[in-house]
KEKE-3310 file (N, C-alpha, C; in steps of 0.2 Angstrom, whole numbers, plus 5000, padded with zeros to 4 digits):
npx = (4960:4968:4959:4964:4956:4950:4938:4927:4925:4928:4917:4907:4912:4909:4920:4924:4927:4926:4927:4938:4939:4943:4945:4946:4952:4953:4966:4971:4983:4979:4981:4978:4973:4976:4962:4965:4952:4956:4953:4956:4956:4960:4970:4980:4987:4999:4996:5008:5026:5034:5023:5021:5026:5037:5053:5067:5083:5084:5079:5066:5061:5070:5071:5076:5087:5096:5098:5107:5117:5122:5125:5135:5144:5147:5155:5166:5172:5174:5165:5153:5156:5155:5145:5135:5119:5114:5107:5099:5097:5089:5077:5073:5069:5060:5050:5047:5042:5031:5022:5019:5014:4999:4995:4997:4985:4975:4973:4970:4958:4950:4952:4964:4972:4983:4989:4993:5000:5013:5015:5016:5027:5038:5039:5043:5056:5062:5061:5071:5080:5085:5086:5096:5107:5107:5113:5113:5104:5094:5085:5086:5076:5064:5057:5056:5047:5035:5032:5026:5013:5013:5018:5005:4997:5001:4999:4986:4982:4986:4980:4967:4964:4968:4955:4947:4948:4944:4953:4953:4960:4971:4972:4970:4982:4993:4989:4990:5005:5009:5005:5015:5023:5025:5023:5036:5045:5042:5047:5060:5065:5065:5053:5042:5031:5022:5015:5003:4996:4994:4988:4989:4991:4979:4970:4972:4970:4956:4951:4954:4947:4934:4936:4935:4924:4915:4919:4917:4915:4924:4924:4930:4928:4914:4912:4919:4911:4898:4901:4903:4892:4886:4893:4889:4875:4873:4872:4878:4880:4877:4888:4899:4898:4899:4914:4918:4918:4926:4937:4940:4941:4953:4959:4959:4964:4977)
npy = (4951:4956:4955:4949:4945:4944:4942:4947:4959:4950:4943:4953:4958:4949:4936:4934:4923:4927:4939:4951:4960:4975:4986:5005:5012:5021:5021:5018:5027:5039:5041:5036:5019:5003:4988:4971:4957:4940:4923:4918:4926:4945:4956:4971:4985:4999:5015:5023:5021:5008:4992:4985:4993:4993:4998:4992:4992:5006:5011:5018:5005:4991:4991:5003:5003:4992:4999:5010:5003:4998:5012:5015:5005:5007:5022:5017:5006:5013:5010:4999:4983:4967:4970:4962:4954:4943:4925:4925:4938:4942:4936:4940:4953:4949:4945:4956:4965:4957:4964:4974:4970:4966:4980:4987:4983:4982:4995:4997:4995:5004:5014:5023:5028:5036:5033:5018:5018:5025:5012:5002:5008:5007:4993:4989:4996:4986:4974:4979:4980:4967:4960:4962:4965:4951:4935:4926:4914:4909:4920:4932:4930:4927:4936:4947:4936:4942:4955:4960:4959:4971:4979:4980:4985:4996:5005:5004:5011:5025:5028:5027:5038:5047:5046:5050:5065:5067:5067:5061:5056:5058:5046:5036:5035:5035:5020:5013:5016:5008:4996:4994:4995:4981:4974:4974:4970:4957:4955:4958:4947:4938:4932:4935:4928:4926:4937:4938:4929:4937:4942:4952:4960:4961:4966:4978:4982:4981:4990:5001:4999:5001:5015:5023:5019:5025:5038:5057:5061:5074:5091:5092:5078:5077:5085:5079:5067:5070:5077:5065:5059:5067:5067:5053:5053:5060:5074:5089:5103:5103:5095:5102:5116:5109:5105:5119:5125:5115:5119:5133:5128:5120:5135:5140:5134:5132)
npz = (5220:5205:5189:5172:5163:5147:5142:5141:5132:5122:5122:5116:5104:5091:5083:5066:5053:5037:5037:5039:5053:5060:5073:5079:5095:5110:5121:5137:5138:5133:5117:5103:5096:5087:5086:5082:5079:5080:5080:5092:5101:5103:5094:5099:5093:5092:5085:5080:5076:5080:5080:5092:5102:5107:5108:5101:5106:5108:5096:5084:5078:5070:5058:5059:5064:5059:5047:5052:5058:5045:5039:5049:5048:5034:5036:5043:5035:5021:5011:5008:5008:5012:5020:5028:5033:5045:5046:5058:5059:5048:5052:5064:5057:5049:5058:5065:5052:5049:5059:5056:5046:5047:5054:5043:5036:5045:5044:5033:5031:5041:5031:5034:5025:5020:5030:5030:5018:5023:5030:5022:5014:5024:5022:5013:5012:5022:5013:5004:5010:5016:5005:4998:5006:5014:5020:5017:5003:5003:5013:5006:4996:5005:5009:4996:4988:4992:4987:4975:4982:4994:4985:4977:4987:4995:4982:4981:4991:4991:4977:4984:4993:4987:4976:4986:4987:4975:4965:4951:4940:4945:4956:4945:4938:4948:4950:4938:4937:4950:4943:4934:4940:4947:4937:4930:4940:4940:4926:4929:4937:4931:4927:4915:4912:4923:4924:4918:4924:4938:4953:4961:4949:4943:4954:4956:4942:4941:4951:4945:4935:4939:4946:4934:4926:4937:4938:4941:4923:4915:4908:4896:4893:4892:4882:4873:4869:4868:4856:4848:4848:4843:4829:4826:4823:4813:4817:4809:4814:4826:4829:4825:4831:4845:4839:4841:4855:4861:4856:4863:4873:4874:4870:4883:4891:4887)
capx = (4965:4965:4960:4966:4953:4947:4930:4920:4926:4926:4909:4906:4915:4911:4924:4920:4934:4924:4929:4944:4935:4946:4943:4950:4952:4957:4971:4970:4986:4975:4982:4972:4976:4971:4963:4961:4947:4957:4950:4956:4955:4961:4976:4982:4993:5000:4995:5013:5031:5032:5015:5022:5025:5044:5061:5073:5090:5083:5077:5059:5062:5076:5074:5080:5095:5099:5102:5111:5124:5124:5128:5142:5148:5149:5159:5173:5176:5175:5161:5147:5155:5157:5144:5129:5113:5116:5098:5096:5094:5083:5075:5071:5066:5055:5046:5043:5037:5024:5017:5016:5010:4994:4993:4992:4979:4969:4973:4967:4949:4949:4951:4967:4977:4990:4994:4994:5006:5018:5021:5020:5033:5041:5040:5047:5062:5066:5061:5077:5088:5085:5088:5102:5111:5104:5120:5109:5100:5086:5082:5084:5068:5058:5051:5057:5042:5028:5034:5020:5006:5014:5015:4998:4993:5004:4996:4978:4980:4988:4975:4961:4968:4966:4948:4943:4950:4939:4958:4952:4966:4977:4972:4969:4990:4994:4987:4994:5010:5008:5003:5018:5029:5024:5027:5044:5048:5042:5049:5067:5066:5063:5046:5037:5027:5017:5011:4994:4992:4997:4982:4990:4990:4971:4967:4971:4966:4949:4951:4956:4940:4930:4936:4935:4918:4911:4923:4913:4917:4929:4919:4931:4926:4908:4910:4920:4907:4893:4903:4905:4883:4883:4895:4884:4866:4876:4870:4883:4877:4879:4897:4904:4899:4904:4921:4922:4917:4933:4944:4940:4944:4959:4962:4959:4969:4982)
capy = (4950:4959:4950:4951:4941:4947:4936:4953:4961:4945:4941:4959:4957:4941:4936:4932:4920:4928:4946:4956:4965:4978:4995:5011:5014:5026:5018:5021:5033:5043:5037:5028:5009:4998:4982:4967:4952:4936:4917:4917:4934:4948:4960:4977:4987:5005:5017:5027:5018:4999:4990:4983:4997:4994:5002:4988:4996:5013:5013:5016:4998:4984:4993:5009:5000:4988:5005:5014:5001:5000:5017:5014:5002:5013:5025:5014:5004:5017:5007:4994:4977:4965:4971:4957:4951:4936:4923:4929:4947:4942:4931:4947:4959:4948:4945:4965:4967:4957:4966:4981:4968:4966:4983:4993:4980:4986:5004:4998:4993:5007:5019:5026:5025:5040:5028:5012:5020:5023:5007:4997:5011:5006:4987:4988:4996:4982:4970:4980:4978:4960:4957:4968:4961:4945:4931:4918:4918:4907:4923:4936:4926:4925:4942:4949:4932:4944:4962:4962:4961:4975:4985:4982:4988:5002:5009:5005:5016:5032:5029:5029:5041:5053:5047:5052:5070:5068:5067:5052:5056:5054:5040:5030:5038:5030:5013:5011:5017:5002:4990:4994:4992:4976:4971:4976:4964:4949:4954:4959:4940:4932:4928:4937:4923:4925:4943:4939:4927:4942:4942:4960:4967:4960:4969:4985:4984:4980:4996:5007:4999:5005:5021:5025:5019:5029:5042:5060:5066:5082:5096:5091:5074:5078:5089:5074:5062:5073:5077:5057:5055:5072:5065:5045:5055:5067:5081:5092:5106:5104:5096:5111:5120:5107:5108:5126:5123:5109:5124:5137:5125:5118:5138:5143:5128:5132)
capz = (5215:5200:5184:5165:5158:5141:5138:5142:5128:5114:5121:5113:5099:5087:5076:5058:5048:5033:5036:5044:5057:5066:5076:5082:5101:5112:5125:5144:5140:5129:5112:5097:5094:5084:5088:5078:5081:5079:5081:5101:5104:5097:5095:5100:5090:5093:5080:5077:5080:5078:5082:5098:5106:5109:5106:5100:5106:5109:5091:5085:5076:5069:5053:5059:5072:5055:5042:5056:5058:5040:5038:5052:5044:5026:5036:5045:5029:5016:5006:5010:5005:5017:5026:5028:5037:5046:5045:5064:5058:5044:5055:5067:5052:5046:5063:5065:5043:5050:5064:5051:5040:5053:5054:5037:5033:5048:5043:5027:5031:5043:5027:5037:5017:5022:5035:5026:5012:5027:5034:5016:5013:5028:5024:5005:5015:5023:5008:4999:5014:5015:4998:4996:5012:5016:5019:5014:4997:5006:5016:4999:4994:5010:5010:4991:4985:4994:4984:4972:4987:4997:4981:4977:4993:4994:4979:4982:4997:4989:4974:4988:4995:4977:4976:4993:4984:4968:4962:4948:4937:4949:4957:4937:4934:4955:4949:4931:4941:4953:4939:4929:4946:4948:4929:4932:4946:4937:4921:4934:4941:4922:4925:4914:4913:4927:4922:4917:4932:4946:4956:4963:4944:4942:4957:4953:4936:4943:4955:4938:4930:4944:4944:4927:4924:4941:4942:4937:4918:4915:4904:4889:4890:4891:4876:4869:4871:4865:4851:4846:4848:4837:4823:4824:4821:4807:4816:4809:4815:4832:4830:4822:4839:4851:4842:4841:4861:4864:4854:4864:4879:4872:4871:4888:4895:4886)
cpx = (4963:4964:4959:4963:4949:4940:4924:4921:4926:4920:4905:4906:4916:4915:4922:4925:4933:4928:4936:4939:4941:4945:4948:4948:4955:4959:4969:4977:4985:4978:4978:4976:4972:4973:4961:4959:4952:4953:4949:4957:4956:4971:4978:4989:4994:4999:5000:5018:5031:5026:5014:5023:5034:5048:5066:5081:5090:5082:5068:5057:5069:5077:5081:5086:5098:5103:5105:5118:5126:5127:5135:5148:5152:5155:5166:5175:5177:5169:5155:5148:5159:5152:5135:5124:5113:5107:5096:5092:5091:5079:5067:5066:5060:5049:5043:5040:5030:5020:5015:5013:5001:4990:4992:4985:4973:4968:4969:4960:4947:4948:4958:4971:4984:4994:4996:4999:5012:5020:5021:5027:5040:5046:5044:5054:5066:5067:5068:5084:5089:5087:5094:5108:5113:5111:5120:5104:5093:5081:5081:5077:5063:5055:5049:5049:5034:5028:5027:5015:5009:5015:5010:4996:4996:4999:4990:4978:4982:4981:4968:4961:4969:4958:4946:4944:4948:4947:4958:4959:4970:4977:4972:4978:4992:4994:4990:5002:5011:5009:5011:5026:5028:5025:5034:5047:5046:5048:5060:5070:5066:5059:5040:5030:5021:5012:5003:4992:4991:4990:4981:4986:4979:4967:4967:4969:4958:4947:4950:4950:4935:4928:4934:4928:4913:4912:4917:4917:4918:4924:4923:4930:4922:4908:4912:4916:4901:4896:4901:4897:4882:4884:4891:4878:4867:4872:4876:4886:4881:4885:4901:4901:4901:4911:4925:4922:4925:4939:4944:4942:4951:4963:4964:4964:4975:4991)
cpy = (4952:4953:4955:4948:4945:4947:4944:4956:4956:4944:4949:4960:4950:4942:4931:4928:4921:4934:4948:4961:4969:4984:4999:5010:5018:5022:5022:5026:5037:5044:5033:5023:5008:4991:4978:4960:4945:4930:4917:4923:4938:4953:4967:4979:4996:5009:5021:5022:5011:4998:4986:4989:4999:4995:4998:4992:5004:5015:5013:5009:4995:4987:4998:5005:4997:4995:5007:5010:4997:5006:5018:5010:5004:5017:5023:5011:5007:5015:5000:4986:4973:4964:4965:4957:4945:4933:4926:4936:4947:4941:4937:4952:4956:4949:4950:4965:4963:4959:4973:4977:4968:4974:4988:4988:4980:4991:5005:4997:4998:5014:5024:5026:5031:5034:5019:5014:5021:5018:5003:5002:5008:4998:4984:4989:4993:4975:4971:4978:4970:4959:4958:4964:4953:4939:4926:4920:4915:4914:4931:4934:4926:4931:4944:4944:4939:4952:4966:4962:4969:4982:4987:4987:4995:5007:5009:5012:5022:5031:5032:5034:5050:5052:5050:5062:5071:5068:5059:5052:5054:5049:5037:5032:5032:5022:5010:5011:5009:4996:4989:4992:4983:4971:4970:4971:4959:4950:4954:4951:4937:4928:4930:4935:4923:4934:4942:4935:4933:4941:4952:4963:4968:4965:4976:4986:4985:4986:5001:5007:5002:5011:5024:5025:5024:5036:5050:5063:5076:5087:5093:5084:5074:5078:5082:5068:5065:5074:5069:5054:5061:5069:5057:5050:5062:5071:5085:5098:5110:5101:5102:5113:5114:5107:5115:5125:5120:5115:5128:5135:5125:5128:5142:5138:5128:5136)
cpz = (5208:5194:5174:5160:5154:5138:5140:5136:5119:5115:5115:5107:5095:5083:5071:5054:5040:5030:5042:5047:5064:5066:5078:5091:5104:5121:5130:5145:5135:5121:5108:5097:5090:5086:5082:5080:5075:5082:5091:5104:5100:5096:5092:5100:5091:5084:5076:5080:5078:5084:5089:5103:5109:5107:5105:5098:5104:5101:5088:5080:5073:5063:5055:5061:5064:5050:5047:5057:5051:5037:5044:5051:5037:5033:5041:5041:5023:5011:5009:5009:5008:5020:5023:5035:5040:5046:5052:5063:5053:5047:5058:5064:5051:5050:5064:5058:5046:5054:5059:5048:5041:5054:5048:5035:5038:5046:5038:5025:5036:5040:5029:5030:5020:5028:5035:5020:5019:5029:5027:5014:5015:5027:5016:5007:5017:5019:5004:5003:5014:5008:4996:4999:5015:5017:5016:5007:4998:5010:5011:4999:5000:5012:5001:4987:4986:4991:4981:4976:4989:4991:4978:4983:4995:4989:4977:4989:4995:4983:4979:4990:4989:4978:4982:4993:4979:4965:4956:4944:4938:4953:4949:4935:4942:4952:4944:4934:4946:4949:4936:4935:4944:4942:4930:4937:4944:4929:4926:4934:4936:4922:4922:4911:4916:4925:4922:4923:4938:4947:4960:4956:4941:4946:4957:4947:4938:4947:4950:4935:4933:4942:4940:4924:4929:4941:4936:4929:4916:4909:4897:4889:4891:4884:4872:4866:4868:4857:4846:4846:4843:4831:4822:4822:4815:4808:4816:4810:4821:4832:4829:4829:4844:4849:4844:4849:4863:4862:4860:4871:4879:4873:4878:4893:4894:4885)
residu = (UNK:UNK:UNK:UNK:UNK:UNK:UNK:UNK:UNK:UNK:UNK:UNK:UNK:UNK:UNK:UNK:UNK:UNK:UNK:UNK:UNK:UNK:UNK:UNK:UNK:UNK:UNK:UNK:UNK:UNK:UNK:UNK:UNK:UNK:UNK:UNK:UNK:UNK:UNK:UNK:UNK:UNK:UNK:UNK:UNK:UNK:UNK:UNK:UNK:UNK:UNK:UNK:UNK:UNK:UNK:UNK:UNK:UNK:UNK:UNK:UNK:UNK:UNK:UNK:UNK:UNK:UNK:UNK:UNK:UNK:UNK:UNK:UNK:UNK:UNK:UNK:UNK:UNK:UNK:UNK:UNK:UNK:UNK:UNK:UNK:UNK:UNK:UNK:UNK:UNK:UNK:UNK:UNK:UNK:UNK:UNK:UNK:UNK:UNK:UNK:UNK:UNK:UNK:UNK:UNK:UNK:UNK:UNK:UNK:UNK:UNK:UNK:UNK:UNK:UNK:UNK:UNK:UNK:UNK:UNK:UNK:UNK:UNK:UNK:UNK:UNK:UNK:UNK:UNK:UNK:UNK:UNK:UNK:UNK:UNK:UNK:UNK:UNK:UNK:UNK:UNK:UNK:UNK:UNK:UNK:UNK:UNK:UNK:UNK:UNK:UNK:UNK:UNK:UNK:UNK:UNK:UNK:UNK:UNK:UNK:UNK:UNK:UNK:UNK:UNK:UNK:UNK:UNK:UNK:UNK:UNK:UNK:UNK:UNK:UNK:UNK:UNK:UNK:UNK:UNK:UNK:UNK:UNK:UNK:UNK:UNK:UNK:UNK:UNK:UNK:UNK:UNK:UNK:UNK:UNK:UNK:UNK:UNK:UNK:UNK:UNK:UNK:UNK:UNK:UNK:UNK:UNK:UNK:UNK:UNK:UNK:UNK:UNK:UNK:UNK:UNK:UNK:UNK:UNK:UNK:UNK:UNK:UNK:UNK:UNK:UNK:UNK:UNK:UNK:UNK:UNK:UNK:UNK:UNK:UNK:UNK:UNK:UNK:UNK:UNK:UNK:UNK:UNK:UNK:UNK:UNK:UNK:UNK:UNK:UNK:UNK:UNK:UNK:UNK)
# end
């Protein structure tokens, strides 16, 4: 009799309530997965498609099948209004956001960020449709509260994602972009109260500071910086050549 006991592979694999420990694998039908080390075992999720693996009504998720008979619905009633989410189809949606939720935050410790920007893309889509639709206003709120994570996370992964590209500029432009979303949906909701609480906007400040502090210096800020220890020790000498220097930048850049 065959058996499907798993204990060879968690004896293998401690798990840690400390850290998120998940890996890459490659599937007996030659496909990457990813697994993740939970308390009582673990859990495997497909790396493209929803994280289960299956086609809810021949579609590659509940998102897709929910917008497709929204746009069905736009085109047999001329307009969109009328058309709702009952709490069963929130219910559903929410169920799947979190198996992507499971998943970009493996993808996210695996350093996969192109594919962590995918599914919080993914999962802000159905944030909209819920809110948008929802029949009930208890189910508006039951994803829309968790916005600012998912757009943290969204754009800690495009920012990493520039860094791993020496793009610092544009990872430290990504970030403030993030921060300023995130602003925005509290100030939206009339909480602009919580602002200096957000634990998201903390978080990528604290990434920005990072960057900023490690990230390498551009030739014009060198000169700029040199310039700014020439003019404290008035050697004036050599500031006059580091500006003629930043001119002739300023002219070749321009």
């Amino acid at each position: 009799m065959r058996s499907h006991d798993i204990s060879h592979i968690l004896r293998t694999w401690e798990y840690s309530p400390e850290e998120i420990s998940v890996r890459m694998i490659m599937g007996q039908d030659g496909r990457r997965k990813v697994q993740m080390r939970i308390d009582l075992g673990l859990m495997q999720m497909e790396l493209h498609g929803r994280p289960d693996g299956k086609r809810p009504y021949g579609y590659e998720s509940l998102l897709e099948y929910y917008l497709d008979q929204l746009e069905t619905y736009r085109a047999q009633h001329g307009s969109e209004e009328g058309f709702v989410l009952t709490p069963e189809d929130c219910d559903l949606l929410r169920q799947e956001a979190l198996q992507y939720y499971y998943r970009y935050l493996s993808l996210f410790h695996l350093g996969e960020f192109e594919l962590v920007e995918r599914d919080t893309t993914r999962n802000l889509k159905v944030f909209d449709l819920i809110w948008e639709y929802a029949e009930e206003e208890e189910d508006r709120w039951s994803l829309e509260q968790y916005r600012p994570y998912v757009i943290m996370m969204h754009t800690r992964a495009r920012a990493e994602a520039a860094v791993a590209q020496q793009q610092y500029k544009k990872a430290l432009a990504l970030l403030e972009e993030g921060m300023e979303a995130i602003r925005e949906f509290f100030r939206r909701h009339s909480r602009p109260d919580l602002i200096p609480e957000s634990r998201e906007l903390q978080s990528l400040q604290q990434r920005a500071d990072e960057i900023q502090a490690h990230r390498p210096l551009s030739r014009r800020e060198r000169l700029e910086r040199l310039l700014e220890e020439a003019v404290e020790q008035e050697d004036y000498e050599r500031a006059a050549r580091l500006r003629d220097e930043l001119a002739r930048l300023s002219g070749e850049t321009g």
